[in-house]
N, CA, C and O atoms as a GROMACS GRO file, in nm:
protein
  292
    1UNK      N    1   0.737   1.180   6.376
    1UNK     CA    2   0.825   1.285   6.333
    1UNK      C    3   0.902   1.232   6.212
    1UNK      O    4   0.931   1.113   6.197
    2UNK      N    5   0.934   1.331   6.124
    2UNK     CA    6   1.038   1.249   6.039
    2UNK      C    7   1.160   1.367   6.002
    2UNK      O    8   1.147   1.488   6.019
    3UNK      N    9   1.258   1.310   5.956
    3UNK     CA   10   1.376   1.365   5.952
    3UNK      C   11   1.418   1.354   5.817
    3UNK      O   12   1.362   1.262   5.756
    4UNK      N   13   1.505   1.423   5.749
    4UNK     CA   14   1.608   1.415   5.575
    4UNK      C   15   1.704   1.369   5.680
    4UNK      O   16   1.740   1.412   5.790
    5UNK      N   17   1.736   1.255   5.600
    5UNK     CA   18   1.892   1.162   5.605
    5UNK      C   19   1.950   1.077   5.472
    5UNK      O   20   1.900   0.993   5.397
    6UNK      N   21   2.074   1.137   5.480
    6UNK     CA   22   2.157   1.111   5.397
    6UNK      C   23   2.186   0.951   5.426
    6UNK      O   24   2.208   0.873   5.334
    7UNK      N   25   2.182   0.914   5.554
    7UNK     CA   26   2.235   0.794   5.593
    7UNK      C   27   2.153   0.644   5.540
    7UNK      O   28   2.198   0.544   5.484
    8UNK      N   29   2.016   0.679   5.586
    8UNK     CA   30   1.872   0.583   5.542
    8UNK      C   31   1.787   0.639   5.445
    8UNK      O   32   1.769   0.759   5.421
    9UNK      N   33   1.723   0.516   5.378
    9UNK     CA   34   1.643   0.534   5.270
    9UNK      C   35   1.491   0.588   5.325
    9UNK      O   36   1.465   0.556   5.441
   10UNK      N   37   1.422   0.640   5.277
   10UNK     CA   38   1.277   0.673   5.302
   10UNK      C   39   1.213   0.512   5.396
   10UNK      O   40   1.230   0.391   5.380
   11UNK      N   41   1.124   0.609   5.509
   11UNK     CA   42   1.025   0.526   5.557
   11UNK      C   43   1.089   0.442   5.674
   11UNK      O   44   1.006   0.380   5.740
   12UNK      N   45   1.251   0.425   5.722
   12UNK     CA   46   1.314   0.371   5.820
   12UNK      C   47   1.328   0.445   5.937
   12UNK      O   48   1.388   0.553   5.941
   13UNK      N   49   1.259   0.374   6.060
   13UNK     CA   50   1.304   0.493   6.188
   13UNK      C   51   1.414   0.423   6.232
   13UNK      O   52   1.437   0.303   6.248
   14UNK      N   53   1.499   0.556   6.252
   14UNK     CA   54   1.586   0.631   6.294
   14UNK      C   55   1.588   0.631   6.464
   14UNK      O   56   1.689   0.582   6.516
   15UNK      N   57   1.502   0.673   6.536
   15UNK     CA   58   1.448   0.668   6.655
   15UNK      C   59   1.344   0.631   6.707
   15UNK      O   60   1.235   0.622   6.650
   16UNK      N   61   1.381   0.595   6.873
   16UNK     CA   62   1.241   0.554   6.922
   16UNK      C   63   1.275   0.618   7.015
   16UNK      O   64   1.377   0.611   7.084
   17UNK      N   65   1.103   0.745   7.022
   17UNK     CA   66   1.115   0.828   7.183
   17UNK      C   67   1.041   0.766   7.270
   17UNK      O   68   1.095   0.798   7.376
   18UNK      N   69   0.958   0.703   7.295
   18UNK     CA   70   0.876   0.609   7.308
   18UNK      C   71   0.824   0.481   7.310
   18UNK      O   72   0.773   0.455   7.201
   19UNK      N   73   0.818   0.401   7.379
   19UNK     CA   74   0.812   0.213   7.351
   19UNK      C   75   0.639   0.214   7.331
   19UNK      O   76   0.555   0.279   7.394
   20UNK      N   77   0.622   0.106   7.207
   20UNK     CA   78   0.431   0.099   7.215
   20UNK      C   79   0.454   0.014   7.279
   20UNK      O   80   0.574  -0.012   7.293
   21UNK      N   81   0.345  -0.078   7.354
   21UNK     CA   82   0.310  -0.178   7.367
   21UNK      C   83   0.149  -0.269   7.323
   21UNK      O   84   0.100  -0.185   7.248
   22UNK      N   85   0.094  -0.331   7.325
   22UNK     CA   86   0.036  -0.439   7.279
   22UNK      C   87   0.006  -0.551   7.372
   22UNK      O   88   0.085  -0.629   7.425
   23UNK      N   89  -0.146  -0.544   7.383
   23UNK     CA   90  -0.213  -0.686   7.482
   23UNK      C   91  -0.257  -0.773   7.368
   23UNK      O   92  -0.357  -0.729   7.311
   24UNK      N   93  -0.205  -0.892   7.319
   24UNK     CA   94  -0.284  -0.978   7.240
   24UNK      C   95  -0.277  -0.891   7.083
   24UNK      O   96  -0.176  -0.869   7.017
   25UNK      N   97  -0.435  -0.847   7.050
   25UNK     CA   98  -0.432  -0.826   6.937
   25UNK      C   99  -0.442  -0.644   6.948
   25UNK      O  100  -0.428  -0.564   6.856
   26UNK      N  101  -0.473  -0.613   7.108
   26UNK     CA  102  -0.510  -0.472   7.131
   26UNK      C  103  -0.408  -0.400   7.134
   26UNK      O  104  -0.318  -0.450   7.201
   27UNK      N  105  -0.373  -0.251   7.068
   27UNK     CA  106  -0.268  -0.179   7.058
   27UNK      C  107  -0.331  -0.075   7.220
   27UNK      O  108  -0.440  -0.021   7.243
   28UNK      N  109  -0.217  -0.083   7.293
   28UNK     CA  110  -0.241  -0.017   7.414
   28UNK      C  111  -0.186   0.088   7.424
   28UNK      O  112  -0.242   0.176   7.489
   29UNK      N  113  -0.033   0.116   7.351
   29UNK     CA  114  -0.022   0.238   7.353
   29UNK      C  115   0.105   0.277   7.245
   29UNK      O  116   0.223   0.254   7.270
   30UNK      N  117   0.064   0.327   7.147
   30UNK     CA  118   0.099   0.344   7.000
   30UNK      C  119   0.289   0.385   7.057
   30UNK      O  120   0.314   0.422   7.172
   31UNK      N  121   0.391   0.368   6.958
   31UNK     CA  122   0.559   0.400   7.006
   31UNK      C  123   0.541   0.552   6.919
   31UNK      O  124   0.456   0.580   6.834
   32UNK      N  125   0.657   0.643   6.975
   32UNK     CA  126   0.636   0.750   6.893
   32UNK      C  127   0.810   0.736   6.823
   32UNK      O  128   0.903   0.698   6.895
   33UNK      N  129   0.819   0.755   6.744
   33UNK     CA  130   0.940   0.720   6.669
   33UNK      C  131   0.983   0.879   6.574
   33UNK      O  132   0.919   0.984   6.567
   34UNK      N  133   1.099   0.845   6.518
   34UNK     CA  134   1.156   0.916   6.400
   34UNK      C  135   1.185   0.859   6.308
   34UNK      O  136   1.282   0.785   6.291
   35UNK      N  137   1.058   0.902   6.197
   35UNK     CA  138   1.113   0.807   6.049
   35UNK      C  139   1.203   0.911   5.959
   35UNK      O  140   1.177   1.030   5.945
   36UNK      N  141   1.320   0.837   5.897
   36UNK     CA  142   1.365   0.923   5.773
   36UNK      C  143   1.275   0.939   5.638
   36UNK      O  144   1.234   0.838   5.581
   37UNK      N  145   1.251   1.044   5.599
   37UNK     CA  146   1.193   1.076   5.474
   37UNK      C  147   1.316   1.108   5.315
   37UNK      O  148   1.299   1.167   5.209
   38UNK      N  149   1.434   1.035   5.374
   38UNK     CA  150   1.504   1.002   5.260
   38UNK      C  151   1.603   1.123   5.268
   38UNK      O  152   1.614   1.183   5.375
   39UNK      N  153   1.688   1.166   5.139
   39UNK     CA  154   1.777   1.278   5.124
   39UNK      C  155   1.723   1.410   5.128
   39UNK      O  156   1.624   1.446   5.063
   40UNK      N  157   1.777   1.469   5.191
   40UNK     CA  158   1.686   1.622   5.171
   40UNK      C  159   1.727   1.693   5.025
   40UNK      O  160   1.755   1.622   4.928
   41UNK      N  161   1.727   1.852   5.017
   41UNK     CA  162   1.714   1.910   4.924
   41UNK      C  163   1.872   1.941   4.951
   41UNK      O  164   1.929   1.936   5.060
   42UNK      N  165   1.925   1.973   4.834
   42UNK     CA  166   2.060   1.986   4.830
   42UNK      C  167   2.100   2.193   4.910
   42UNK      O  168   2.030   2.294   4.912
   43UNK      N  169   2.214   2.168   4.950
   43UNK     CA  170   2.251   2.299   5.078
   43UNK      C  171   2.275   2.377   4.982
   43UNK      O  172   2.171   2.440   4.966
   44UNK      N  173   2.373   2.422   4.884
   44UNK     CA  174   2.365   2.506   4.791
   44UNK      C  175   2.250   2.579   4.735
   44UNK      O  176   2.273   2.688   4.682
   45UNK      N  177   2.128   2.533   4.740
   45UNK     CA  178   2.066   2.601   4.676
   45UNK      C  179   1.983   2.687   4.787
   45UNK      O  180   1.927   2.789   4.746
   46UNK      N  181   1.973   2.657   4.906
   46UNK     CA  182   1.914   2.735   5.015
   46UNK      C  183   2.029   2.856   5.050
   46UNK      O  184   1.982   2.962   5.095
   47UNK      N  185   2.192   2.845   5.029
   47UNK     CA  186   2.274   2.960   5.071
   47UNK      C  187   2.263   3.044   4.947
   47UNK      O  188   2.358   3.121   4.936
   48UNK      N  189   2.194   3.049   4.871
   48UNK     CA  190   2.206   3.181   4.757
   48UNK      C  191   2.098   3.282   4.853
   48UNK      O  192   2.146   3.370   4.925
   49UNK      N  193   1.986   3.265   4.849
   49UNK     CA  194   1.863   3.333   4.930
   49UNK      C  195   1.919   3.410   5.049
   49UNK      O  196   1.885   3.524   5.079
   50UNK      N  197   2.022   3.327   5.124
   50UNK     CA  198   2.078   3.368   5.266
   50UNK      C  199   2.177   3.495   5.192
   50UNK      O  200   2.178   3.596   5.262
   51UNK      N  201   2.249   3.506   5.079
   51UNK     CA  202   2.303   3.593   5.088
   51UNK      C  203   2.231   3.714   4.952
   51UNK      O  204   2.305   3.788   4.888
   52UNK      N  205   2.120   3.709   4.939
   52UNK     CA  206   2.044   3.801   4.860
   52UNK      C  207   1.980   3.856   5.001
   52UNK      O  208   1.977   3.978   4.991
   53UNK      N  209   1.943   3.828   5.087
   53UNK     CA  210   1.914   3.878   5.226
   53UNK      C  211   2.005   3.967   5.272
   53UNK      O  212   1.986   4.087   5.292
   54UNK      N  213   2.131   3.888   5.293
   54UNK     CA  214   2.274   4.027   5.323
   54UNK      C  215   2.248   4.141   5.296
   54UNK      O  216   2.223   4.248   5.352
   55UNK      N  217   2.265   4.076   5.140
   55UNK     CA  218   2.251   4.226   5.082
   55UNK      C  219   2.159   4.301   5.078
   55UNK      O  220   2.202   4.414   5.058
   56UNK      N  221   2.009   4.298   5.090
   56UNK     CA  222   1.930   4.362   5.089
   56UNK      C  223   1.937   4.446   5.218
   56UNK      O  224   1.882   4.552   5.248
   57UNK      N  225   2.013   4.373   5.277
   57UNK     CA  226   2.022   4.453   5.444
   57UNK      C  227   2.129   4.540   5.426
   57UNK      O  228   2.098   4.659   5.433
   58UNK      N  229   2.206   4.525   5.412
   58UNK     CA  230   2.300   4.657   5.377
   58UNK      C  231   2.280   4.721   5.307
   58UNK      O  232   2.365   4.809   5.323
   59UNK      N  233   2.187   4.761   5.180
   59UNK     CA  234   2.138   4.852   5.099
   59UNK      C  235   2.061   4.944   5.198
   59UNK      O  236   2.072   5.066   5.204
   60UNK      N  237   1.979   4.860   5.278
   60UNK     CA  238   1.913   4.968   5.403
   60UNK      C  239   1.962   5.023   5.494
   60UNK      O  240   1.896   5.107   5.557
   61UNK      N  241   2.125   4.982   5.538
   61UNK     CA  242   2.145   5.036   5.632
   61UNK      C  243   2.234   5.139   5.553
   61UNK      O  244   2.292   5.229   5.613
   62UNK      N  245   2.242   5.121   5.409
   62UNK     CA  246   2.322   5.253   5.355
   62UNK      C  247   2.201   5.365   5.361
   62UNK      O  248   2.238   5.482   5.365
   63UNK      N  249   2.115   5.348   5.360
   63UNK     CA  250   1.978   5.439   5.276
   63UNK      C  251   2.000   5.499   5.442
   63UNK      O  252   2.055   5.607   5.466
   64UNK      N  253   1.953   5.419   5.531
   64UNK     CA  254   1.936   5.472   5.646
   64UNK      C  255   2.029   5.569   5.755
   64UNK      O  256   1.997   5.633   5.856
   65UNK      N  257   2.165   5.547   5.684
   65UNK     CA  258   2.304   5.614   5.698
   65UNK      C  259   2.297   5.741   5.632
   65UNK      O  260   2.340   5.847   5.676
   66UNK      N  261   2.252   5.725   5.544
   66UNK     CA  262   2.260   5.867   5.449
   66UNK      C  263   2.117   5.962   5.515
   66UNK      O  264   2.129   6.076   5.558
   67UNK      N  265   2.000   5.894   5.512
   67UNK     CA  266   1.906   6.018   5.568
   67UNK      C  267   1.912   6.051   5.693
   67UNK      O  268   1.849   6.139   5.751
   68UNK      N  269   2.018   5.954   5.748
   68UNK     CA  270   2.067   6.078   5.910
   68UNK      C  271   2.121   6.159   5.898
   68UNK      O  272   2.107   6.260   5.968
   69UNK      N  273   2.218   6.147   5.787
   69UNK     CA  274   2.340   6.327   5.792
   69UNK      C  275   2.197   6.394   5.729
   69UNK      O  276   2.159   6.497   5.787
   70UNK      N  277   2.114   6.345   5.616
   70UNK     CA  278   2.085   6.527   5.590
   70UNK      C  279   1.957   6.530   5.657
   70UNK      O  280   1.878   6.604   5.601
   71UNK      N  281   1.906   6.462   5.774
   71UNK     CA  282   1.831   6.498   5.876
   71UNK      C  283   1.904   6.654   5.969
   71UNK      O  284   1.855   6.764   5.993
   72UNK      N  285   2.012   6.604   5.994
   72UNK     CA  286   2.071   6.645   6.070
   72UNK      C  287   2.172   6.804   6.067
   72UNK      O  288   2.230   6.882   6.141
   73UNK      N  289   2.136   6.775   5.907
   73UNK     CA  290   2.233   6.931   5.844
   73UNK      C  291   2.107   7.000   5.812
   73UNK      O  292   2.109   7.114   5.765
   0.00000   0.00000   0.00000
């Protein structure tokens, strides 16, 4: 698995869900871990999208407000 962290550089786990172990030179049963894949993408630029969404949703629920009254008259 890997994770964005601010904390560690690329390629360092973070976690171990899992212990491997090892007979000699034979891998018996691989560890399953969490490596960091470094800093993620900066948060600002994912909340613009979140609120061009808003709005697109309230443009519909105006549209959809209005063709009930003149359904209805």
């Amino acid at each position: 698995m890997r994770e964005d962290s601010a904390e560690f550089e690329d390629g360092i786990i973070i976690q171990e869900f899992r212990k491997g172990f090892k007979l000699g030179d034979r891998l018996l049963r691989p560890s399953m871990v969490k490596v960091s894949a470094g800093p993620g993408p900066a948060k600002p630029e994912q909340e613009a999208p979140q609120e061009q969404v808003n709005t697109e949703i309230s443009e519909d629920s105006k549209e959809n407000e209005g063709g009930t009254e003149a359904e209805s008259a």
